[in-house]
N, CA, C and O atoms as a Tinker XYZ file with bonds, in Angstrom:
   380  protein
     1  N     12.028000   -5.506000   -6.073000    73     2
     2  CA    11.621000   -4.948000   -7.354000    64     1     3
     3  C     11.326000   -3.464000   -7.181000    63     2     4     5
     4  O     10.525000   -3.077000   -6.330000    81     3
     5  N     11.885000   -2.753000   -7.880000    73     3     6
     6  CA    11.574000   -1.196000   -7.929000    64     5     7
     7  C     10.247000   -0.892000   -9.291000    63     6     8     9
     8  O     10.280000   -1.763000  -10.161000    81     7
     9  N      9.749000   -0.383000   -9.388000    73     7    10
    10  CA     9.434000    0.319000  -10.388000    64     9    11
    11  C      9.675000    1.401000  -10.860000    63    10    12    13
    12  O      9.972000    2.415000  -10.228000    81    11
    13  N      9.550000    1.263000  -12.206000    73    11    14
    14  CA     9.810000    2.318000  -13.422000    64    13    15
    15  C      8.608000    3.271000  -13.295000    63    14    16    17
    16  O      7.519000    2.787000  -12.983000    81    15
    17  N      8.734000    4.628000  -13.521000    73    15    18
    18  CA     8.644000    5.439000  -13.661000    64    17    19
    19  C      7.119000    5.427000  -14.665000    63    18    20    21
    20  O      6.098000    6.089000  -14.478000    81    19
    21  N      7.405000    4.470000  -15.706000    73    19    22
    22  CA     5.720000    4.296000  -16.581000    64    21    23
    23  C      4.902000    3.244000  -15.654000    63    22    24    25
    24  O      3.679000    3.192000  -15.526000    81    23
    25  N      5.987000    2.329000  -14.971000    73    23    26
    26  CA     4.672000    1.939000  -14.170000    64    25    27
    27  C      4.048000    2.400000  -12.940000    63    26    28    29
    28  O      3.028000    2.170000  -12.290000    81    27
    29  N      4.885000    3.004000  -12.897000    73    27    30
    30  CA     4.390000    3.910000  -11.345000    64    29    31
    31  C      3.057000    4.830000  -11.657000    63    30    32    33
    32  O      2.169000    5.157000  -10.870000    81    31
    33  N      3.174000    5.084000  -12.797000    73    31    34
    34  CA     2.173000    6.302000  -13.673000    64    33    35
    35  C      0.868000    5.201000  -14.024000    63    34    36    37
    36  O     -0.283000    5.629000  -13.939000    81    35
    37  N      1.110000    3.837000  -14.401000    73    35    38
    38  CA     0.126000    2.988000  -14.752000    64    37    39
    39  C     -0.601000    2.667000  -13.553000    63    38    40    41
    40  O     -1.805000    2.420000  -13.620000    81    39
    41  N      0.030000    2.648000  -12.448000    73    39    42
    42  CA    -0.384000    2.218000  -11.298000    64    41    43
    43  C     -1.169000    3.194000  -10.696000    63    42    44    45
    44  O     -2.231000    2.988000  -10.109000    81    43
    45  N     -0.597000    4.295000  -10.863000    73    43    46
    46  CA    -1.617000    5.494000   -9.838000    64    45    47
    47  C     -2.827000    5.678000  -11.322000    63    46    48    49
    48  O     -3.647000    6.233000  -10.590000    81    47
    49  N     -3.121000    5.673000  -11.884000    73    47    50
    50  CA    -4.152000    5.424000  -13.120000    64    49    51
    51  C     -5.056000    4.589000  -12.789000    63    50    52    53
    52  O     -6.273000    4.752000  -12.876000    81    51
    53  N     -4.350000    3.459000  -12.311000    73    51    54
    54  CA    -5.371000    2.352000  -12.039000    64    53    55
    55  C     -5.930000    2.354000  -10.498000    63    54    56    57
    56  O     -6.859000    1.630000  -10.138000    81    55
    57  N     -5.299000    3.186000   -9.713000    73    55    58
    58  CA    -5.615000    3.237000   -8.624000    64    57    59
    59  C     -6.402000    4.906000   -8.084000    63    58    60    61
    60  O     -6.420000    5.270000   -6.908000    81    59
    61  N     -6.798000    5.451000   -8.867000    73    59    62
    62  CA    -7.156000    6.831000   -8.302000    64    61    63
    63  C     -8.752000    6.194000   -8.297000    63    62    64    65
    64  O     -9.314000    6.354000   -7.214000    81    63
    65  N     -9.467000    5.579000   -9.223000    73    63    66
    66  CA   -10.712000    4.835000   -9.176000    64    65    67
    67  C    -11.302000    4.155000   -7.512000    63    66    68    69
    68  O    -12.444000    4.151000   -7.053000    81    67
    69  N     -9.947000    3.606000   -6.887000    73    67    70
    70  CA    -9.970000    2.725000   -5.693000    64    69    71
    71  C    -10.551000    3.297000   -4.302000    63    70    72    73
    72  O    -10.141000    4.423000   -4.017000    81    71
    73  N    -11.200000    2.858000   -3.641000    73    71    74
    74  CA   -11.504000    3.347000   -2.415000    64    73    75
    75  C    -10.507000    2.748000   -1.790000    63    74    76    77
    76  O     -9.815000    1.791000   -2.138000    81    75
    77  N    -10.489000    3.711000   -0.375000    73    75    78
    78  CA    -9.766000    2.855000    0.851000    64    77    79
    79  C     -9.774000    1.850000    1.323000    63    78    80    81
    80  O    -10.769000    1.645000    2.019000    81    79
    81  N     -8.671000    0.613000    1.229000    73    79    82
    82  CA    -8.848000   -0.670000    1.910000    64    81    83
    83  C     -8.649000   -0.601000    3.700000    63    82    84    85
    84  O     -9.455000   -0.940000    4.567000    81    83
    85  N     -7.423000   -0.095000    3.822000    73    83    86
    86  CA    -6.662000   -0.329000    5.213000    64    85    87
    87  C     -6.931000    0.958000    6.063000    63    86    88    89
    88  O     -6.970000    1.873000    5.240000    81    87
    89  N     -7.109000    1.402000    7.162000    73    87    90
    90  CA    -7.468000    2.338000    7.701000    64    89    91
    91  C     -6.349000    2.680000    9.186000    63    90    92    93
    92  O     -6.275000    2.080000   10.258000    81    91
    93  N     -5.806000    3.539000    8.817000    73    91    94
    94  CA    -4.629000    3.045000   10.659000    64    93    95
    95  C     -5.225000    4.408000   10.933000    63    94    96    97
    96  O     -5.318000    5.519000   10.411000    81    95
    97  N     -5.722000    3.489000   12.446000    73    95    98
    98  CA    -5.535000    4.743000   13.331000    64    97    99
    99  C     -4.346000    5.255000   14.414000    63    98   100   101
   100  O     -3.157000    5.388000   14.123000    81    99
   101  N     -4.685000    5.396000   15.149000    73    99   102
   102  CA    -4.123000    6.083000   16.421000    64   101   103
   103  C     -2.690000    5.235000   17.053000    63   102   104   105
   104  O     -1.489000    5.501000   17.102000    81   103
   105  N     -3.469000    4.198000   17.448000    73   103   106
   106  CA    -2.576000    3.027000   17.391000    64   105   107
   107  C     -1.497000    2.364000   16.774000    63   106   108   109
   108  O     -0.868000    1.391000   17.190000    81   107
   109  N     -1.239000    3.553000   14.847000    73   107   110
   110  CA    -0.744000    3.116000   14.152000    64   109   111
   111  C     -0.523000    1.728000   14.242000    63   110   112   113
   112  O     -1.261000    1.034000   14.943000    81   111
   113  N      0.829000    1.042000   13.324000    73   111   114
   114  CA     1.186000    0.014000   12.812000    64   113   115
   115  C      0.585000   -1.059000   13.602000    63   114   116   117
   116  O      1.064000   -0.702000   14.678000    81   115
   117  N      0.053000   -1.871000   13.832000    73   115   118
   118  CA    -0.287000   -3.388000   14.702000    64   117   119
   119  C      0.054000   -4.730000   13.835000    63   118   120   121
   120  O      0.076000   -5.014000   12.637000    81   119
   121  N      0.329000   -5.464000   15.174000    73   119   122
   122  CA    -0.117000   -6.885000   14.443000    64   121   123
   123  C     -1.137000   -7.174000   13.370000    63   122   124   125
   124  O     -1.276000   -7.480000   12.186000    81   123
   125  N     -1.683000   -6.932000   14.341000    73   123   126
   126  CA    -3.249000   -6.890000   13.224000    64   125   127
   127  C     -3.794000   -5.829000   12.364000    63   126   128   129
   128  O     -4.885000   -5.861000   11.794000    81   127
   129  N     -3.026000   -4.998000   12.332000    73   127   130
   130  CA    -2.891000   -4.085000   10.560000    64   129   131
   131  C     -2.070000   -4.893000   10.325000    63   130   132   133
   132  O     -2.492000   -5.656000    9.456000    81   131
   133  N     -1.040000   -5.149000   10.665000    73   131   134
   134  CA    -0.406000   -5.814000    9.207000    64   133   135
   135  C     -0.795000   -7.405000    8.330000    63   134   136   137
   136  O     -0.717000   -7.754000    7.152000    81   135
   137  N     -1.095000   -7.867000    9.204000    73   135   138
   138  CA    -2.235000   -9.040000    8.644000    64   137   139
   139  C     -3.294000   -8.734000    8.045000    63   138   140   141
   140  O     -3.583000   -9.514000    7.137000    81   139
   141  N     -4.276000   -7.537000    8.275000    73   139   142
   142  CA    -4.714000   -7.156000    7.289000    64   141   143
   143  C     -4.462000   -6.481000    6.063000    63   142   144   145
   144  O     -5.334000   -6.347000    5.205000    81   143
   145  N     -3.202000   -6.014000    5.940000    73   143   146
   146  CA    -2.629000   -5.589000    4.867000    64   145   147
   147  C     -2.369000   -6.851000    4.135000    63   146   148   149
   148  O     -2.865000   -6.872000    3.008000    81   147
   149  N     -1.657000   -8.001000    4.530000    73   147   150
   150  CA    -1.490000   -9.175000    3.859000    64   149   151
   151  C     -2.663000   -9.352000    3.177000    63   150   152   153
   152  O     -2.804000   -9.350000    1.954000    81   151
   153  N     -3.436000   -9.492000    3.953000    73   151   154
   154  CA    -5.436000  -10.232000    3.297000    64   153   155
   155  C     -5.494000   -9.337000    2.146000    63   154   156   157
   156  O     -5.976000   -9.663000    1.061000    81   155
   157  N     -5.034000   -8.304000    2.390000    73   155   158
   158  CA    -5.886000   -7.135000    1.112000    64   157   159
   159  C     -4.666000   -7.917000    0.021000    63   158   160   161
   160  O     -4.890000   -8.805000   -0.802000    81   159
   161  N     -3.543000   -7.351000    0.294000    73   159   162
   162  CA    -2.739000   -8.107000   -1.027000    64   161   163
   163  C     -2.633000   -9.143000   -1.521000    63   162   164   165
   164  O     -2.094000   -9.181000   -2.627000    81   163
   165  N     -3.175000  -10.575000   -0.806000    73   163   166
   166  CA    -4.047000  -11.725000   -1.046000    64   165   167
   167  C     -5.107000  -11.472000   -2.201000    63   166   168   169
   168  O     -5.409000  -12.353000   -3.006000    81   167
   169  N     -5.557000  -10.401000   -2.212000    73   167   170
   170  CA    -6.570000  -10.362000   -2.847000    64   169   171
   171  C     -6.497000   -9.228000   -4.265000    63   170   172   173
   172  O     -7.055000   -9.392000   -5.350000    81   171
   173  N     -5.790000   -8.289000   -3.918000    73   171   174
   174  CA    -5.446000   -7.340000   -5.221000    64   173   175
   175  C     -3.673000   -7.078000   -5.196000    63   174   176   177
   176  O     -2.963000   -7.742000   -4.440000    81   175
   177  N     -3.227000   -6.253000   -5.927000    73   175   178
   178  CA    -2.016000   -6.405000   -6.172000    64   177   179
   179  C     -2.482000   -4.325000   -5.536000    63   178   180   181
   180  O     -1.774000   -3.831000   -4.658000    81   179
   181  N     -3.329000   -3.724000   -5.984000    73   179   182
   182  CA    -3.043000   -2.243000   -5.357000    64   181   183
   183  C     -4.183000   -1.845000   -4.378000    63   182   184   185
   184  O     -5.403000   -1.865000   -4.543000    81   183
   185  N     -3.363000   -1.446000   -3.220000    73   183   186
   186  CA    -4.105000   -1.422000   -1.590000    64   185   187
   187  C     -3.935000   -0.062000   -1.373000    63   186   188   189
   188  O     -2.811000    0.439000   -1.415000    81   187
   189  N     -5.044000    0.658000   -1.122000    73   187   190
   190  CA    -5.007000    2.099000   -0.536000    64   189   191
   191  C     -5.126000    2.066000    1.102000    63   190   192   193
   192  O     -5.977000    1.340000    1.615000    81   191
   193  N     -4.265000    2.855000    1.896000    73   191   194
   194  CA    -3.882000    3.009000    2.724000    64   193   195
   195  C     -4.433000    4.367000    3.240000    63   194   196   197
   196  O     -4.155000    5.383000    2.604000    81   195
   197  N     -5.147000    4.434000    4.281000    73   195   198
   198  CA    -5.382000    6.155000    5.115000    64   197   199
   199  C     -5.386000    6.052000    6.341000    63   198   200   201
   200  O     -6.217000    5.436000    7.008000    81   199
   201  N     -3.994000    6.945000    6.922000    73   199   202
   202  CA    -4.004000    7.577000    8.120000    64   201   203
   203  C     -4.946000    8.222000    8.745000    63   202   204   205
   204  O     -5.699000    8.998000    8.157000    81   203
   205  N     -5.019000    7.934000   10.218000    73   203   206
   206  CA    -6.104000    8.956000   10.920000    64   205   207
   207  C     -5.731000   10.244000   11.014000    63   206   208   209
   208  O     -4.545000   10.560000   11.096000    81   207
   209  N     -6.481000   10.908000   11.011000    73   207   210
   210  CA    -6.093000   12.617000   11.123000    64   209   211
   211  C     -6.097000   12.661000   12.853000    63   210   212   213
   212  O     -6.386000   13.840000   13.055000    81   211
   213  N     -5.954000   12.102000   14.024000    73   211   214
   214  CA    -5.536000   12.285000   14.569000    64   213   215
   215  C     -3.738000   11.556000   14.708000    63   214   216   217
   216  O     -3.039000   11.920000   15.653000    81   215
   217  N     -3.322000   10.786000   13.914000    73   215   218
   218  CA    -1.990000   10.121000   13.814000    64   217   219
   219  C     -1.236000   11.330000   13.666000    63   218   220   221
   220  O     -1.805000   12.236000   13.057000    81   219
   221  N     -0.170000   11.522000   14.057000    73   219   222
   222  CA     0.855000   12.612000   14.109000    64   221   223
   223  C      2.331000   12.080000   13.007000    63   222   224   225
   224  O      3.504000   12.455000   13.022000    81   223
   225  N      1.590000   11.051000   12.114000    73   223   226
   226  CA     2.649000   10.909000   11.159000    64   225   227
   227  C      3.059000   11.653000    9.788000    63   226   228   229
   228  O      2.102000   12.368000    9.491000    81   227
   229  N      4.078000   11.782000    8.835000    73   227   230
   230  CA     4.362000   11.949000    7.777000    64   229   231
   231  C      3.679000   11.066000    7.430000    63   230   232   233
   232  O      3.630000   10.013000    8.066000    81   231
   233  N      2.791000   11.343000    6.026000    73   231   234
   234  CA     2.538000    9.823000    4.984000    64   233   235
   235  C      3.607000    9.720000    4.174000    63   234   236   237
   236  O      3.770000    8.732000    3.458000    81   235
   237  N      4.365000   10.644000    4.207000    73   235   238
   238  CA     5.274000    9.593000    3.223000    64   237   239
   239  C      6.570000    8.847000    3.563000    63   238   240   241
   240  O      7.017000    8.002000    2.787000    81   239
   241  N      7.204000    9.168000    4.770000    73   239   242
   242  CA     7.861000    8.496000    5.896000    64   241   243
   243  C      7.108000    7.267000    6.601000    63   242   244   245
   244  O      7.691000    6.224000    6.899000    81   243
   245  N      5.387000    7.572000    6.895000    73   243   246
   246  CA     4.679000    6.353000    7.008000    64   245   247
   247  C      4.832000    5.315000    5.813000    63   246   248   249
   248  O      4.999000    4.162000    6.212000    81   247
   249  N      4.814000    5.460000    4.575000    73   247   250
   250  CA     4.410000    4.802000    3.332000    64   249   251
   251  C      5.505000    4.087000    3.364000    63   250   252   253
   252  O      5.397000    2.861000    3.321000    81   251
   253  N      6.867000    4.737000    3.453000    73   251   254
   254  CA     7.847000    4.066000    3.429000    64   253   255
   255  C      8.181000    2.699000    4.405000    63   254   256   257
   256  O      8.723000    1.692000    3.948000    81   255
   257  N      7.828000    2.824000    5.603000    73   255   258
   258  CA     7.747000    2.263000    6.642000    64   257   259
   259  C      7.308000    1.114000    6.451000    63   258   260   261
   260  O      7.799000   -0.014000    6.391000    81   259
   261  N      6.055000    1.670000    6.340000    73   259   262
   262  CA     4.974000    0.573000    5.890000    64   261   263
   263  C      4.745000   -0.605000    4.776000    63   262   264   265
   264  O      4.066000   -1.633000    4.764000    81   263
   265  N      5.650000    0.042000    3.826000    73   263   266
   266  CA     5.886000   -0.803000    2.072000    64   265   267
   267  C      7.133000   -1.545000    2.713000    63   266   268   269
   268  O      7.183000   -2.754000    2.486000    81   267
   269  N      8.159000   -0.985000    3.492000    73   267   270
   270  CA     9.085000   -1.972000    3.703000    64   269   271
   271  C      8.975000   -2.991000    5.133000    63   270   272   273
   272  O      9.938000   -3.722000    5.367000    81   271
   273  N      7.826000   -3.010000    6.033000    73   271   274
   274  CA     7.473000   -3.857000    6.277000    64   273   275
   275  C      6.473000   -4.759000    6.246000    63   274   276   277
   276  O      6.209000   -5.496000    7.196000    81   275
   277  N      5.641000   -4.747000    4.755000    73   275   278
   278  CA     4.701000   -5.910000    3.642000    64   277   279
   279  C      5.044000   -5.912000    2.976000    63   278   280   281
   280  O      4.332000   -6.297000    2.048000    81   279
   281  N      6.451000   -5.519000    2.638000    73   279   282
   282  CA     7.229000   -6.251000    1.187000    64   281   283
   283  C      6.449000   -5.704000   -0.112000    63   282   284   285
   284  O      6.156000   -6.413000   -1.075000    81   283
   285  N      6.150000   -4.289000    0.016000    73   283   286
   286  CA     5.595000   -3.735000   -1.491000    64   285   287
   287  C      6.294000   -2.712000   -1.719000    63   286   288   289
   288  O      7.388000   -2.473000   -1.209000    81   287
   289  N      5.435000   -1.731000   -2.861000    73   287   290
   290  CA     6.303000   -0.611000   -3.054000    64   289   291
   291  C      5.299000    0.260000   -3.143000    63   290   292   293
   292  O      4.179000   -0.061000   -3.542000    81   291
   293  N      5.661000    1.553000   -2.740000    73   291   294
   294  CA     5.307000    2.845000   -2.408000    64   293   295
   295  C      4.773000    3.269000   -4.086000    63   294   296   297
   296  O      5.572000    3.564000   -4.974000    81   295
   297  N      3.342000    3.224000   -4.258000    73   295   298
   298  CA     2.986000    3.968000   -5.456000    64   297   299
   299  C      2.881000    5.646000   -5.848000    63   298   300   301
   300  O      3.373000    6.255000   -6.798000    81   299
   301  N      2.183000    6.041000   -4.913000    73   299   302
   302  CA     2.177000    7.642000   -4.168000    64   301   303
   303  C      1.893000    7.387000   -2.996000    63   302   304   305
   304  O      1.659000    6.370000   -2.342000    81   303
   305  N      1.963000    8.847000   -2.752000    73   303   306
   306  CA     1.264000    9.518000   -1.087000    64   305   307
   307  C      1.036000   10.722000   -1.661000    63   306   308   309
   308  O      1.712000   11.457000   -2.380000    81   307
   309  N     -0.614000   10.806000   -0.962000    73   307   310
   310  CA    -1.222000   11.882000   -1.645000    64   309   311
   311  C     -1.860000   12.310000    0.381000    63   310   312   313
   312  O     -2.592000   11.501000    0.951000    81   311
   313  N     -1.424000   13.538000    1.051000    73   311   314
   314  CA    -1.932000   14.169000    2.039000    64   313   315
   315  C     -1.969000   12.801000    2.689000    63   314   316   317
   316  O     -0.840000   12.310000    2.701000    81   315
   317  N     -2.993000   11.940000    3.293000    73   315   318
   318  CA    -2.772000   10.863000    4.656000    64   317   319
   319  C     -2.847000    9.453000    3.917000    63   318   320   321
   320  O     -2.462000    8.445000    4.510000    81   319
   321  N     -3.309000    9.395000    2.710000    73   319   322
   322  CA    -3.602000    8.214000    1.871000    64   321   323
   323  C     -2.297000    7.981000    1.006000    63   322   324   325
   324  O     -1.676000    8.818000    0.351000    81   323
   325  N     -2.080000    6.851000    1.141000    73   323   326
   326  CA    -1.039000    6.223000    0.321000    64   325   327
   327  C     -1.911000    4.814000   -0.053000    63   326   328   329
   328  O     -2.855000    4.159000    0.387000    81   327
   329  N     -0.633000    4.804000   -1.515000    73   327   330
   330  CA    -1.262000    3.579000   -2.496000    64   329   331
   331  C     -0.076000    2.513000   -2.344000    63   330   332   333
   332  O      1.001000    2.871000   -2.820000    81   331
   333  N     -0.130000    1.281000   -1.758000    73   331   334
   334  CA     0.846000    0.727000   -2.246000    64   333   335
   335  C      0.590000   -0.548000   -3.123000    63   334   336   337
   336  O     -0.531000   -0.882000   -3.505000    81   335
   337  N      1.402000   -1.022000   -3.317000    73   335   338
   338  CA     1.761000   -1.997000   -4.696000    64   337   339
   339  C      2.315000   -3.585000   -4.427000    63   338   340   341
   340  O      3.510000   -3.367000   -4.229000    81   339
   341  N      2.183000   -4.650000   -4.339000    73   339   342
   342  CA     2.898000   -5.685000   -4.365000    64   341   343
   343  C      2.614000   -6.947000   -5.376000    63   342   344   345
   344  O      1.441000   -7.321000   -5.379000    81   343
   345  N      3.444000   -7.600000   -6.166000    73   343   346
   346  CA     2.809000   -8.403000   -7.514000    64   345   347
   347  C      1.941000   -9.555000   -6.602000    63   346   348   349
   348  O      1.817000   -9.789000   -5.400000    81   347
   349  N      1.644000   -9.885000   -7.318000    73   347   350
   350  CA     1.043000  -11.501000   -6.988000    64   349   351
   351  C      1.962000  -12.259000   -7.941000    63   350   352   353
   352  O      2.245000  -11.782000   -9.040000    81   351
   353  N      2.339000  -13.212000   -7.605000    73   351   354
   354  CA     2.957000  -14.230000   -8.414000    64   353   355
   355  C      2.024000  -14.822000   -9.574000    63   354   356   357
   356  O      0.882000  -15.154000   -9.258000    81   355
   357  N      2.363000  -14.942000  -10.632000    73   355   358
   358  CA     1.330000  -15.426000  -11.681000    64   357   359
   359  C      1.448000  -17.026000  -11.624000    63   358   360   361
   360  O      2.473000  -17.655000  -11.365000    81   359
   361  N      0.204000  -17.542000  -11.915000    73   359   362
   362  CA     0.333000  -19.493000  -11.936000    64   361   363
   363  C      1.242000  -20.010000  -12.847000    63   362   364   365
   364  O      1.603000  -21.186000  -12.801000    81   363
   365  N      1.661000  -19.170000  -13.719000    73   363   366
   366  CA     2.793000  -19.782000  -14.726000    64   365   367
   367  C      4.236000  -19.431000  -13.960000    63   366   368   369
   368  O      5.102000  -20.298000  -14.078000    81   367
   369  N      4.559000  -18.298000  -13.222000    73   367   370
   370  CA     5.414000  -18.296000  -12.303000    64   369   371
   371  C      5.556000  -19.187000  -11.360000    63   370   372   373
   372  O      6.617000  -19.162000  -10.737000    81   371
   373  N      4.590000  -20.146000  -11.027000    73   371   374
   374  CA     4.984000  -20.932000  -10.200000    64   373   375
   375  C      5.726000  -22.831000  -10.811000    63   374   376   377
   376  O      6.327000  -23.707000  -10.187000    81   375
   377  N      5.324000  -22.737000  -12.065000    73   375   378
   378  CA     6.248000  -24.064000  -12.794000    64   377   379
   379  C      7.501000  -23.517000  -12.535000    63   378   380
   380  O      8.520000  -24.117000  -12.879000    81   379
């Protein structure tokens, strides 16, 4: 699923309010960041993401990375914080 352009705009709206969920440091990507990225999207559909300022990454080459391996989508990248996005299935989606 891609998003449109108004929802991308609905999404960073609803997400500038949000504190940081996920925190990578040094170590970048792990097993265990990415299981915690799952838990967070278990639980909300928009997960803020911040790089350590010692990480020597792009955030938005990270964001990308990162959305395509938890299966979401890249809302912004704003300097080391990125927002990403993934639906939850609704209970009527599942009949």
């Amino acid at each position: 699923m891609t998003l449109r352009s108004k929802e991308r705009a609905a999404l960073r709206a609803q997400a500038h309010h949000l504190s940081v969920t996920v925190h990578i440091g040094h170590q970048g990507v792990t097993d265990a960041l990415r299981q915690t990225l799952d838990e967070s999207f278990a639980n909300r559909e928009l997960v803020k993401v911040q790089f350590s300022k010692n990480s020597d990454v792009k955030a938005k080459k990270a964001a990308d990375d990162l959305a395509a391996l938890v299966d979401a989508e890249v809302v912004q990248a704003i300097g080391r914080t990125v927002t990403l996005f993934r639906s939850r299935p609704r209970p009527s989606d599942a009949d």
